[in-house]
PATI-751257 format. One record per residue: residue number from 0; x, y, z of N, C-alpha, C in turn. Coordinates in steps of 0.2 Angstrom, whole numbers, always signed. Example, Ala and Ser with C-alpha at 12.3 -4.5 7.8 and 13.67 -1.06 7.14 Angstrom:
<sites>
0/+66/-28/+39/+62/-22/+39/+66/-16/+39
1/+64/-11/+35/+68/-5/+36/+64/+0/+39
</sites>
This chain:
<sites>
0/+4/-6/+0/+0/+0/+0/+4/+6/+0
1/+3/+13/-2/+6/+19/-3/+7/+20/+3
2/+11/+22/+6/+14/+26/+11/+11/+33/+12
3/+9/+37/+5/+7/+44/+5/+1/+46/+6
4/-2/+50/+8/-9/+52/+10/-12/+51/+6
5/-17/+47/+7/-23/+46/+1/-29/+51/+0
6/-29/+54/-5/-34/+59/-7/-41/+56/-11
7/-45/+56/-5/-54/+54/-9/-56/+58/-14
8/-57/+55/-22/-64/+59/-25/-71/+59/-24
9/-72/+62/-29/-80/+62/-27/-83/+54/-27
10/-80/+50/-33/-83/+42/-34/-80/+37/-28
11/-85/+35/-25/-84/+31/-21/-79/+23/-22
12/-73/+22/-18/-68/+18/-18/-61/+21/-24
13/-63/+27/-26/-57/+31/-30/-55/+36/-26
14/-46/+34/-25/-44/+40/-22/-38/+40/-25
15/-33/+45/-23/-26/+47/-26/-21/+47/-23
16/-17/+49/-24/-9/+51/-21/-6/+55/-24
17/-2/+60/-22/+3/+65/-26/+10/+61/-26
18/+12/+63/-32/+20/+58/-35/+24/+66/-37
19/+28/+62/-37/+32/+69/-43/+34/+75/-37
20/+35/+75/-31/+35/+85/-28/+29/+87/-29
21/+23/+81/-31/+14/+85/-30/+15/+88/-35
22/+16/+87/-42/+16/+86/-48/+9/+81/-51
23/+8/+77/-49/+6/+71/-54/+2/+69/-48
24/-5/+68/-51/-9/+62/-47/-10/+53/-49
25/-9/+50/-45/-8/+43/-45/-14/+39/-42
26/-20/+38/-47/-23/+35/-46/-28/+29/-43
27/-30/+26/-38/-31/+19/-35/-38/+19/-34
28/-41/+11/-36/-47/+11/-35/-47/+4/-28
29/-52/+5/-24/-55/-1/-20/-59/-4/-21
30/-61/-10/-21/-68/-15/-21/-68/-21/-16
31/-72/-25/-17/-73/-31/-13/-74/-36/-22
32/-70/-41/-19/-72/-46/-26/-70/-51/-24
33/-77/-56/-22/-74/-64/-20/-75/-64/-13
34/-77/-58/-9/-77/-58/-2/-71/-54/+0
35/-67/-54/-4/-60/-51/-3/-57/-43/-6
36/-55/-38/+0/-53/-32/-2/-49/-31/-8
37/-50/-28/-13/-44/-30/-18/-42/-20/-17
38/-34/-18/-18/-34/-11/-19/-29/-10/-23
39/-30/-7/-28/-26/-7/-36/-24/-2/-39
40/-19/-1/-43/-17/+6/-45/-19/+6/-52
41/-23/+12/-53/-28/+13/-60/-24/+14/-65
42/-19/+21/-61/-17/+22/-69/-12/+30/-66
43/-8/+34/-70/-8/+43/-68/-10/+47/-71
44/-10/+52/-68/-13/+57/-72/-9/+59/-79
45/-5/+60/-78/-3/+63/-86/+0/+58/-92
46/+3/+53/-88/+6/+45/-91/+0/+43/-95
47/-3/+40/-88/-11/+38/-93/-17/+41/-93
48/-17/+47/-93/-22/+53/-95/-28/+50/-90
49/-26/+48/-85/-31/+46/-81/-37/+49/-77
50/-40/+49/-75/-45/+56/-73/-50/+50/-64
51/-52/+53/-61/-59/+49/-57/-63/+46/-60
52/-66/+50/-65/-71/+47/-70/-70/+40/-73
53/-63/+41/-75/-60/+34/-79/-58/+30/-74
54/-56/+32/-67/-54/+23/-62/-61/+24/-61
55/-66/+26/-61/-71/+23/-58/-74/+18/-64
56/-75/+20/-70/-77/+15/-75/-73/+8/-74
57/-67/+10/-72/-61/+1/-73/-66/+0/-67
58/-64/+3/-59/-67/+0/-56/-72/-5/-55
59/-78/+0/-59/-86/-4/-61/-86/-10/-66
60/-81/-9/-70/-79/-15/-73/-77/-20/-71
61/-73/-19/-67/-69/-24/-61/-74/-28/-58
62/-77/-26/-56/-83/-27/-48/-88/-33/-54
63/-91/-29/-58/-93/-35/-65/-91/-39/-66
64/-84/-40/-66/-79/-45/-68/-78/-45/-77
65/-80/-38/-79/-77/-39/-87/-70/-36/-87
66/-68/-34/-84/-60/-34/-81/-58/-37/-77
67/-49/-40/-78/-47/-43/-73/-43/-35/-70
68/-42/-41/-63/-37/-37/-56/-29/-35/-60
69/-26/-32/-58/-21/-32/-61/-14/-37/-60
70/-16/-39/-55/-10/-46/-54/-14/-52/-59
71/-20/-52/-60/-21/-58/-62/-21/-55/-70
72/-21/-49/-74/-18/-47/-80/-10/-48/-81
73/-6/-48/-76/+0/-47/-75/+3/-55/-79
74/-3/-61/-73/-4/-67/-74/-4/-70/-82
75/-9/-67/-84/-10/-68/-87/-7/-66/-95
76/-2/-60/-94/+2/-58/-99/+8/-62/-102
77/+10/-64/-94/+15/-69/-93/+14/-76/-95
78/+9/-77/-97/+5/-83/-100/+7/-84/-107
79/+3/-78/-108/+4/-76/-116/+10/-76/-119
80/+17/-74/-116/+22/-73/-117/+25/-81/-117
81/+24/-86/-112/+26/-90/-111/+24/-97/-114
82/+19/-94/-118/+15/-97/-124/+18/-96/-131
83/+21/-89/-133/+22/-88/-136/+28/-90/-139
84/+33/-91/-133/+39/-93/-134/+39/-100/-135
85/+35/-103/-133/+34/-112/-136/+33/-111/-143
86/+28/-108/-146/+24/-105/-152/+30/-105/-157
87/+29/-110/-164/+36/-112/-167/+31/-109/-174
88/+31/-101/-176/+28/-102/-183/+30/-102/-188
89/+28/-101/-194/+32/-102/-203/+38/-98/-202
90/+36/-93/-200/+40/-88/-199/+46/-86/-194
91/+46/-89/-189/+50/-92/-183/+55/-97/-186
92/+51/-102/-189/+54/-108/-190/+60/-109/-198
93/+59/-101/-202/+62/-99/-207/+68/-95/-205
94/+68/-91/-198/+73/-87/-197/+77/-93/-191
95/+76/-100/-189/+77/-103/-185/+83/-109/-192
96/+80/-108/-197/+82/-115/-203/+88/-110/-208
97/+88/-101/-207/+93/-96/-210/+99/-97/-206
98/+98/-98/-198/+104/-97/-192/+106/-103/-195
99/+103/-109/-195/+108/-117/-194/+112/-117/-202
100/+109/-112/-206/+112/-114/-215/+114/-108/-214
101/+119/-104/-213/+122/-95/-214/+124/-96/-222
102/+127/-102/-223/+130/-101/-231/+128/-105/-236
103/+120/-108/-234/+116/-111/-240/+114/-109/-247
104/+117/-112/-250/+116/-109/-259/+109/-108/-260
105/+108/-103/-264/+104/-99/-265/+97/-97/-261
106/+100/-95/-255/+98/-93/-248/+93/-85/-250
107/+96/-81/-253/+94/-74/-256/+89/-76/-261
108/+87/-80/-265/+82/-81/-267/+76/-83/-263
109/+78/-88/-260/+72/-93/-254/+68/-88/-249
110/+76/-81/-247/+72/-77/-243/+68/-72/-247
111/+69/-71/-253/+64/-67/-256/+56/-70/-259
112/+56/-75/-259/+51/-79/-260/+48/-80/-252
113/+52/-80/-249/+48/-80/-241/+45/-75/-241
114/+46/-70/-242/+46/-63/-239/+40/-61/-242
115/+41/-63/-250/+36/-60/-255/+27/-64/-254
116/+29/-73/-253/+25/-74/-254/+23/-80/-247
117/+26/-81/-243/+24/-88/-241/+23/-82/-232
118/+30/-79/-231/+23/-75/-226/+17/-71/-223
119/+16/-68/-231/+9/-65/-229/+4/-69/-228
120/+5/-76/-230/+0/-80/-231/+3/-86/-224
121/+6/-84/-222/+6/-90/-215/+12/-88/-211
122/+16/-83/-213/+20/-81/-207/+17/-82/-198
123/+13/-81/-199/+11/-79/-190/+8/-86/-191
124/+7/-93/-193/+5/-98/-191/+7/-104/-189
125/+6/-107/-185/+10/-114/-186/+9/-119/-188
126/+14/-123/-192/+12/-128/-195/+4/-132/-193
127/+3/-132/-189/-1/-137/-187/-10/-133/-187
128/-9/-126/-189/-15/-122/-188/-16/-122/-197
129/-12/-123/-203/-12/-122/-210/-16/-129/-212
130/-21/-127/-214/-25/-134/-217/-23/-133/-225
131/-26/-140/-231/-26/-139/-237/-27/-132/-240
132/-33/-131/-237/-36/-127/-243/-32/-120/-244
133/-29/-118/-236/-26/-112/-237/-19/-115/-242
134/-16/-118/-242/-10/-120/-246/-14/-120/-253
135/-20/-122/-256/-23/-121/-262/-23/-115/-266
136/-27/-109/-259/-26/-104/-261/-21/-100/-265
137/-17/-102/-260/-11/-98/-261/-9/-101/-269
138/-8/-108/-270/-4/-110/-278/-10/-105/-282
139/-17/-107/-281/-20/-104/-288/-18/-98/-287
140/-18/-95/-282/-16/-88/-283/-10/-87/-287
141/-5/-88/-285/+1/-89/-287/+0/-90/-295
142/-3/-95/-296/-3/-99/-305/-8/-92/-308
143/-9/-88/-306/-12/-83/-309/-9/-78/-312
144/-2/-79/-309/+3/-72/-313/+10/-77/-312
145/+9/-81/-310/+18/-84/-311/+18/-92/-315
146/+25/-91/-317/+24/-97/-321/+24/-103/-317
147/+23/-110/-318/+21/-115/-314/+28/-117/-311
148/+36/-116/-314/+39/-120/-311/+41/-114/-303
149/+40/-106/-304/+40/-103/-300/+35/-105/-293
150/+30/-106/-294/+25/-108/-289/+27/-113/-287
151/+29/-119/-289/+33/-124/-286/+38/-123/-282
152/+42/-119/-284/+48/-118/-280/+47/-115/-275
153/+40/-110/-272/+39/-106/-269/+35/-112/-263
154/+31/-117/-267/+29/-123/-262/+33/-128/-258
155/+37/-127/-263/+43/-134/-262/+47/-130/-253
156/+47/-123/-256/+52/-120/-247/+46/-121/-243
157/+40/-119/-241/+36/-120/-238/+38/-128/-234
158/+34/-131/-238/+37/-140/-237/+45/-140/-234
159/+48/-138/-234/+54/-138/-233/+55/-134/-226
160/+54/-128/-225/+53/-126/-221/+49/-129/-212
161/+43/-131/-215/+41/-136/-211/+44/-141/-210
162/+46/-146/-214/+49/-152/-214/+56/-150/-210
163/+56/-145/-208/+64/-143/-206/+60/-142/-197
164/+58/-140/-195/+56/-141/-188/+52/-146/-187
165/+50/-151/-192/+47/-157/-189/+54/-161/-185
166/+60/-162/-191/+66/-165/-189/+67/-162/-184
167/+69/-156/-181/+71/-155/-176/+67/-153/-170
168/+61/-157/-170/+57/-158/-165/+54/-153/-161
169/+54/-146/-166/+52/-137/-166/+44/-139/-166
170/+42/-142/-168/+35/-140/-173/+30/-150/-176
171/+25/-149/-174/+20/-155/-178/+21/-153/-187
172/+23/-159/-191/+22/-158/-198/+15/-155/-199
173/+17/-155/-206/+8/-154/-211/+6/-163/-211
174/-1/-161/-210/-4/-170/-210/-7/-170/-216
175/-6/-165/-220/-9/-168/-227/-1/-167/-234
176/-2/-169/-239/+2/-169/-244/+0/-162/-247
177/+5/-159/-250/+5/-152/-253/+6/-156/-261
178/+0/-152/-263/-1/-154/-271/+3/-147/-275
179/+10/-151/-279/+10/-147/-282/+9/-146/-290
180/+10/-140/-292/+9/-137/-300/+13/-143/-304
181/+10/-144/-309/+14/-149/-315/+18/-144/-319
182/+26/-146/-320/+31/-142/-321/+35/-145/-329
183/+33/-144/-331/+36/-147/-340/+45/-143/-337
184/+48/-147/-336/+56/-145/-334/+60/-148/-340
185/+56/-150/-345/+61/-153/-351/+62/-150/-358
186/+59/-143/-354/+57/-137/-362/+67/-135/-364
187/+67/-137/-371/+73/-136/-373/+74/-131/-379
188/+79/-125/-376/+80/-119/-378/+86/-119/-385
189/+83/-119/-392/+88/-120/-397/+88/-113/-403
190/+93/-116/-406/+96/-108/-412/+94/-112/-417
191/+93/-108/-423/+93/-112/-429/+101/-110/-432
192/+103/-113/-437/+111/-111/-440/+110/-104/-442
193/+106/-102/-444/+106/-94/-444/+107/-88/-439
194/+101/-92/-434/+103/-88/-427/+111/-88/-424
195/+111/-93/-422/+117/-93/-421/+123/-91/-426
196/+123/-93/-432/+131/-87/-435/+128/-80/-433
197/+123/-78/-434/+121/-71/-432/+123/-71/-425
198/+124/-73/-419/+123/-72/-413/+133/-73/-412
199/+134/-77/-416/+141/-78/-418/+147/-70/-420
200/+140/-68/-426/+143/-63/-428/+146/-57/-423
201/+138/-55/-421/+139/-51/-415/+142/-51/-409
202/+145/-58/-405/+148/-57/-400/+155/-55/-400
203/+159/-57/-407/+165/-55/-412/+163/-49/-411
204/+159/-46/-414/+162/-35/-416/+157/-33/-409
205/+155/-36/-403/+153/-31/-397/+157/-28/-393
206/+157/-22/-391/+162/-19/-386/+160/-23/-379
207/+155/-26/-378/+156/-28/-371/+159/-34/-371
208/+164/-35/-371/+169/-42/-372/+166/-46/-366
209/+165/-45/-360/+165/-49/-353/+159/-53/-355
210/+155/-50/-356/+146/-54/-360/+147/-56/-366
211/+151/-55/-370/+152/-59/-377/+156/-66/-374
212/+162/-65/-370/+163/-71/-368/+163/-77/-363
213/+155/-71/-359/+151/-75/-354/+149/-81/-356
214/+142/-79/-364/+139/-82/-370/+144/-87/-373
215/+150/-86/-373/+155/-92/-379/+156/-97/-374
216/+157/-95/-367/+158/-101/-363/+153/-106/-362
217/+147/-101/-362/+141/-105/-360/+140/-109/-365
218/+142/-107/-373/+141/-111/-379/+145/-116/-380
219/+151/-115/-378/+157/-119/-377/+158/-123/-375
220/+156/-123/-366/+155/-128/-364/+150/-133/-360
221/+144/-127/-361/+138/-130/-357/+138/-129/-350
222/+143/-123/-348/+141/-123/-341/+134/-118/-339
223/+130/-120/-333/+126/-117/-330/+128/-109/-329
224/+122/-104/-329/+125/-99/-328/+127/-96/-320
225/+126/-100/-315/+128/-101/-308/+137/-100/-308
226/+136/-107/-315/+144/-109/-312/+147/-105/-318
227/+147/-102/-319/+150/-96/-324/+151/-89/-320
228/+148/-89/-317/+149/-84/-313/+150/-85/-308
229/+153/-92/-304/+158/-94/-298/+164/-95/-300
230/+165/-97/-306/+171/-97/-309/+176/-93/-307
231/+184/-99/-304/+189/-93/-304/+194/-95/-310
232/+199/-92/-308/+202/-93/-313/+209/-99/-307
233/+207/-100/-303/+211/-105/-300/+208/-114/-301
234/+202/-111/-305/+198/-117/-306/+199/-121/-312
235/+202/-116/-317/+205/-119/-323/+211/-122/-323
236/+212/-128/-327/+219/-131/-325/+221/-129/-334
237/+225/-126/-337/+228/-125/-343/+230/-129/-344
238/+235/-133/-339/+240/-138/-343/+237/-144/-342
239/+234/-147/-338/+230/-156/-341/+224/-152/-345
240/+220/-145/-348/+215/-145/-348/+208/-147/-347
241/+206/-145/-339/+200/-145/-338/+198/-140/-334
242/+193/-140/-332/+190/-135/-329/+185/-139/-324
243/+187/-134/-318/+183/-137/-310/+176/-134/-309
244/+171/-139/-308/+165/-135/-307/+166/-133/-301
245/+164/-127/-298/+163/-123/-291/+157/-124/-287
246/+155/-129/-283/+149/-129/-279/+143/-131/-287
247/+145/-137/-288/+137/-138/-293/+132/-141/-291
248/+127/-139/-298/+119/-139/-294/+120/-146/-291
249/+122/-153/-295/+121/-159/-290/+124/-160/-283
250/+128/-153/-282/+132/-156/-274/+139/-159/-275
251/+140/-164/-279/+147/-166/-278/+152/-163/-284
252/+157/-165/-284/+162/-161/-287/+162/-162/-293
253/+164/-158/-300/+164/-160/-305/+170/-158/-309
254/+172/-159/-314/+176/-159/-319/+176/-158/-328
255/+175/-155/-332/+174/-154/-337/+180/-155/-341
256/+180/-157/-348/+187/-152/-351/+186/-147/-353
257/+192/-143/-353/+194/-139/-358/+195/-136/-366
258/+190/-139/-368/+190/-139/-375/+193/-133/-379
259/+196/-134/-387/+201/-129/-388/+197/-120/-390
260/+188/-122/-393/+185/-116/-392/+185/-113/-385
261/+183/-115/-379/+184/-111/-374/+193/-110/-372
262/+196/-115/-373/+203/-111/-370/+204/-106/-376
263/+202/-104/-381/+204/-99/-385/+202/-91/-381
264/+193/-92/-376/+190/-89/-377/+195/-85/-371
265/+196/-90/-366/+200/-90/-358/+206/-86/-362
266/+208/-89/-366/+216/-84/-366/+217/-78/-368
267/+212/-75/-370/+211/-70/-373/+208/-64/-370
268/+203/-69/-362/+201/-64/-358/+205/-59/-355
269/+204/-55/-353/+207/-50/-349/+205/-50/-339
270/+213/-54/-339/+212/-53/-333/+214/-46/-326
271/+208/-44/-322/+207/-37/-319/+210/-37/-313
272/+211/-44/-311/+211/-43/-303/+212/-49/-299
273/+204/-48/-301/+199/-52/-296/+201/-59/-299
274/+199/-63/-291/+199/-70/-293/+194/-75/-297
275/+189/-69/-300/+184/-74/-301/+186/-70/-311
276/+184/-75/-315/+184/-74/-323/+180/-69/-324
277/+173/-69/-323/+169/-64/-325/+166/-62/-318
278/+171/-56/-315/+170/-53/-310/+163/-49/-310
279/+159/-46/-305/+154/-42/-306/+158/-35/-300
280/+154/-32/-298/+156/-23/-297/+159/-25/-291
281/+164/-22/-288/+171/-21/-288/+176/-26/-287
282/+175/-32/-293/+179/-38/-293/+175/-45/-287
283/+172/-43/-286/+165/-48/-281/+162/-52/-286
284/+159/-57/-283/+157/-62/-287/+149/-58/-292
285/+150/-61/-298/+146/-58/-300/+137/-61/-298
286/+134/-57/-300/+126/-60/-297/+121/-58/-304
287/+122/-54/-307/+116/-52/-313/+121/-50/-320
288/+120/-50/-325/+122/-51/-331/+117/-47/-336
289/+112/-47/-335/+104/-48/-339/+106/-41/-345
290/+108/-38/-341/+109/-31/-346/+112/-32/-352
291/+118/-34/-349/+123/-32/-357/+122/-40/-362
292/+118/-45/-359/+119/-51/-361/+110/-48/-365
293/+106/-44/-364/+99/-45/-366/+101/-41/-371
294/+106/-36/-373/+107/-32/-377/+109/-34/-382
295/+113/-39/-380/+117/-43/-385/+111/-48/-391
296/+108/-51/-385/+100/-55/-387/+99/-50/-393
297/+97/-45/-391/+93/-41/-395/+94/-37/-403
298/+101/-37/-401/+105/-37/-409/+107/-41/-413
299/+108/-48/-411/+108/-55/-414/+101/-57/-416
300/+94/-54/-413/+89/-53/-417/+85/-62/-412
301/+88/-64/-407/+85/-70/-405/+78/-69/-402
302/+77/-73/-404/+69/-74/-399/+69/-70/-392
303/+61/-66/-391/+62/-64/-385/+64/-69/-379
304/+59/-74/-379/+60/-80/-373/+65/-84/-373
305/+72/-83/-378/+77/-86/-377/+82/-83/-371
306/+82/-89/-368/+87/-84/-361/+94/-87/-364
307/+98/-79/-364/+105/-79/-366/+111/-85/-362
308/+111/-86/-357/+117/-91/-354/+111/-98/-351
309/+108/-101/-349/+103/-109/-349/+103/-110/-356
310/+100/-104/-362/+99/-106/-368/+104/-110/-371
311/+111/-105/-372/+116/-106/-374/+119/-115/-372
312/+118/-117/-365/+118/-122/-362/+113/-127/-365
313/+108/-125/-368/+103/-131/-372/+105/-129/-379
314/+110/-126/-381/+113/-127/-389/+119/-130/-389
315/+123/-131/-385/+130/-135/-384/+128/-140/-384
316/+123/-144/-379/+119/-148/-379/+115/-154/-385
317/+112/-147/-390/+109/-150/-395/+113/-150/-401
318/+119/-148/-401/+123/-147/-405/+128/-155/-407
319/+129/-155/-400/+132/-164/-399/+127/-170/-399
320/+122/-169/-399/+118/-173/-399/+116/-175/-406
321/+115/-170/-409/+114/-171/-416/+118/-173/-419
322/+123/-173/-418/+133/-175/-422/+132/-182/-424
323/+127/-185/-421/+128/-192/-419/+133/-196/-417
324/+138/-191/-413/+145/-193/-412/+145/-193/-406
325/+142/-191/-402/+142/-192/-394/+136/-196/-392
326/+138/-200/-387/+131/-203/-386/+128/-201/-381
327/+125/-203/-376/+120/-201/-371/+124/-201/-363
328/+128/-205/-361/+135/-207/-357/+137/-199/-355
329/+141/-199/-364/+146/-196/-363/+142/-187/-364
330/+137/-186/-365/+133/-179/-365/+131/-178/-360
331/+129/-183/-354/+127/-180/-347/+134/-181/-343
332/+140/-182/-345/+144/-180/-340/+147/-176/-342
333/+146/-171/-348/+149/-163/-350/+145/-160/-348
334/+137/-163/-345/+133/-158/-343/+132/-158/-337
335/+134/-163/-333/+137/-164/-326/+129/-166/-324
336/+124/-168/-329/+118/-172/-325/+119/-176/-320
337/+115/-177/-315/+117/-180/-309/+111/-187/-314
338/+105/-183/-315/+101/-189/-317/+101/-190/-323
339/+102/-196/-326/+102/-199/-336/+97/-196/-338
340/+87/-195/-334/+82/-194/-336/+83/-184/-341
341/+87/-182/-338/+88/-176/-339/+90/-174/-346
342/+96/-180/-347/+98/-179/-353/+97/-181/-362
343/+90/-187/-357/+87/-191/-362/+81/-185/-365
344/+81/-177/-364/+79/-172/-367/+80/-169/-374
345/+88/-173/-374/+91/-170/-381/+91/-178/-384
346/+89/-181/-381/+90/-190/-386/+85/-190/-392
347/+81/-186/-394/+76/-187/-400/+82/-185/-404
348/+86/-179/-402/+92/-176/-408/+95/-182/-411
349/+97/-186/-408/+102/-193/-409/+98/-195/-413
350/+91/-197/-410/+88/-203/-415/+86/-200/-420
351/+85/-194/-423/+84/-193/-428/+90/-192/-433
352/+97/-190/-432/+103/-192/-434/+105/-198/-435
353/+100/-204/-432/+102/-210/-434/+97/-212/-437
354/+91/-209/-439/+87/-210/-443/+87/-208/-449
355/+91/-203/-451/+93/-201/-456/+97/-205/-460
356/+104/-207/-455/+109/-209/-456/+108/-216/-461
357/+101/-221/-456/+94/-226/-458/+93/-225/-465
358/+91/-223/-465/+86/-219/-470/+91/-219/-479
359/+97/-220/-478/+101/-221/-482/+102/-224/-487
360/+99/-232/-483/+99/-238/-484/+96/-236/-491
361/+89/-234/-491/+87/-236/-496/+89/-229/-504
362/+92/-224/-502/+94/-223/-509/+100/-227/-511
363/+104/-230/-505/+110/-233/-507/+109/-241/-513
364/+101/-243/-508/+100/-250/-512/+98/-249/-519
365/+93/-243/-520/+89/-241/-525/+95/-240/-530
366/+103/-236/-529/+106/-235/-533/+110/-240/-534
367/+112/-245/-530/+113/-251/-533/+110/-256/-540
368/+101/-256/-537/+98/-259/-541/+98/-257/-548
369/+98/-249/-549/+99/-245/-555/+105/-247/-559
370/+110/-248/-552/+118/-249/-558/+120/-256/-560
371/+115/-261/-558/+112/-269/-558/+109/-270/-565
372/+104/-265/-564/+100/-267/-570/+104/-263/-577
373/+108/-257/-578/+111/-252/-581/+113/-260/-584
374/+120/-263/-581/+125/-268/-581/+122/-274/-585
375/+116/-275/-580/+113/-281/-587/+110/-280/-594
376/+107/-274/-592/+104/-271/-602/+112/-270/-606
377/+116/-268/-604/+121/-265/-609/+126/-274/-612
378/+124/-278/-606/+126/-287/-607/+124/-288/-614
379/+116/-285/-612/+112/-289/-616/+113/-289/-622
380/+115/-281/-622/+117/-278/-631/+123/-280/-634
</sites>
């Protein structure tokens, strides 16, 4: 209880006390509730604009029981807090799956798809509170303006992120399966022989050498455009000729050769510094390219939808494939597929080069039978 003189208002069981040097009034109400005196401080005057009128309303609230006492709010805050720290939600469970992965590959995309799409829609919930339908929601939404393989990947972190406090015993999974979007991953991006000497022509006379020879690499060797621009130059071995993939998409270490079109393209680069081949802004790895490589696109007269460095990646690709000189073996491990199913996208190129090849048979037979029968009339005569 206050020590200081209690000052009665006019409302019965409201009174005050002076604080501050008799500056500031400090307001307390009385009641009985339960049988039992309860005496509580309302509020102050200038902190919380507190007046008699207003402790007498809490008060009569009080007395009603539409308000609690203030130990048992206190209580019951404390609850709230102690609740919420058990409380493991999307969004808890995402900055909890960042701390244990600090240097997970393509971590900045995954947070940008959080951020953009998977929060507003479940950040504040817990796995266990997300039924179906809200995850329906969200894909048709999504399939409304994004391409399917985008929505997928925006489902797949969802699932993943859960599936990451189920393992670590944070959080109850999802009890139902997440349906995702049907994703054609086997669309193949190719030049005609025209495109390409044109696209040939232009990387020759462009002033942007660094994107003219980002594009020959990518033609040259089929590297992904990740690993072109992790590239160092400690990666390259001149002398056995190969070249080291840096962190590839399948995870384990790869190996390429050095083919004499790319070591021309390498010798000729200009090295600035930095330890990466196609450094980005102040010799750091680089991250975007789109400009000088879209511009290039657009001079070479390509397709809008041909993307300059993956495309370029499915022309190396179809390029070998069609030679009929390389088989299937030997073309997923220049393209460092983890899986044969990936590579059998370019296997129609083969069969139709050895269809062709087929195909031979019968002028060859025809022109025999002509030089058969030529041979017997001239007998004849």
């Amino acid at each position: 209880m206050p020590a200081k003189k209690r000052i009665k208002t006019a409302y019965p069981g409201v009174y005050y006390i002076m604080a501050d040097g008799n500056r500031e009034r400090i307001y307390y109400i009385r009641y009985r509730k339960d049988g039992k005196i309860i005496e509580e401080k309302a509020g102050r005057q200038f902190v919380d604009n507190m007046t008699p009128a207003r402790a007498n309303h809490i008060r009569a609230k009080r007395i009603q029981g539409e308000q609690l006492p203030n130990r048992q709010q206190r209580e019951a805050a404390k609850a709230r807090e102690q609740a919420e720290a058990n409380r493991w939600t999307i969004e808890r469970l995402w900055a909890e799956y960042k701390a244990r992965r600090p240097g997970l590959k393509g971590l900045v995309t995954d947070e940008n798809r959080f951020v953009k799409h998977i929060k507003p829609a479940f950040g504040n919930k817990e796995p266990r509170e997300v039924v179906p339908l809200d995850v329906d929601r969200l894909r048709l939404r999504l399939l409304k303006s994004h391409a399917p393989g985008t929505v997928k990947n925006v489902l797949e972190l969802l699932r993943r992120i859960v599936n990451f406090g189920r393992k670590k015993q944070l959080c109850e999974g999802f009890s139902f399966t997440i349906e995702m979007p049907k994703v054609d991953n086997l669309k193949t991006e190719d030049l005609t022989p025209g495109q390409l000497a044109r696209l040939l022509e232009v990387l020759d006379k462009t002033s942007n050498v660094q994107a003219a020879h980002l594009m020959k690499m990518a033609l040259f060797t089929g590297m992904r455009r990740g690993e072109l621009f992790r590239l160092k130059w400690t990666d390259i071995d001149f002398e056995r000729g190969f070249i080291h993939i840096r962190d590839p998409k399948g995870g384990t270490a790869q190996t390429i050769p050095l083919n004499d079109a790319a070591r021309a393209v390498l010798e000729c680069h200009e090295r600035t510094g930095s330890v990466y081949v196609f450094p980005g802004r102040w010799g750091g790895k680089q991250v975007d390219a789109k400009h000088g490589l879209n511009k290039i696109k657009q001079e070479a007269g390509l397709p809008k939808s041909f993307r300059p460095l993956h495309g370029l990646r499915h022309v190396f690709a179809s390029i070998l494939a069609s030679s009929g000189q390389v088989d299937m073996y030997t073309l997923q491990k220049l393209l460092t597929h983890k899986d044969s199913r990936m590579t059998q996208r370019y296997a129609h190129l083969r069969d139709d080069t050895l269809r062709q090849a087929s195909n031979r048979i019968g002028d060859l037979a025809t022109r025999g039978i002509e030089s058969n029968v030529i041979k017997l009339r001239n007998n004849s005569e």
